[in-house]
C-alpha positions, 0 to 999 in steps of 0.5 A: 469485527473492528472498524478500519480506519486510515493510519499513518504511513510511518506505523505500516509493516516493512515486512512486505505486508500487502496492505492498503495505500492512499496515493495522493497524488493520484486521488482525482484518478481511478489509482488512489487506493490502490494494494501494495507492500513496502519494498526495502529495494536493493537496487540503487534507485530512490527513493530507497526504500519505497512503497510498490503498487500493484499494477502500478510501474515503479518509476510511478511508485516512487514519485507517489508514495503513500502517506497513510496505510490501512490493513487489507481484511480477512477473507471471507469464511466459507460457511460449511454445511 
């Protein structure tokens, strides 16, 4: 298994891909690393597009969005006896 490390926000997927995020702003709360996908949001807000959170409310999102990314990993195997 490889080891993990944080990479720049402009190298993640915006293809919807769950991954995971640093949300800057919120690092001195509970919320810094949170799980989350790119949102090409077709709607005339802005940022446009941005990254959603999960459990997070979009006006949140947008005001705080992520400058480095990380790939969720696999889930684990269950063993078959």
């Amino acid at each position: 298994m490889g080891e993990q490390s944080w990479q720049p926000i402009e190298t993640a997927p915006t293809d919807g891909t769950r991954v995971i995020l640093m949300r800057p702003a919120a690092t001195h709360l509970r919320g810094g690393v949170v799980i989350g996908r790119h949102d090409d949001d077709r709607h005339a807000n802005k940022p446009r597009p941005f990254w959603s959170y999960e459990g997070v409310q979009t006006m949140d999102c947008r005001r705080d969005q992520p400058t480095v990314w990380m790939p969720l990993p696999e889930p684990p195997v269950k063993e078959s006896r």
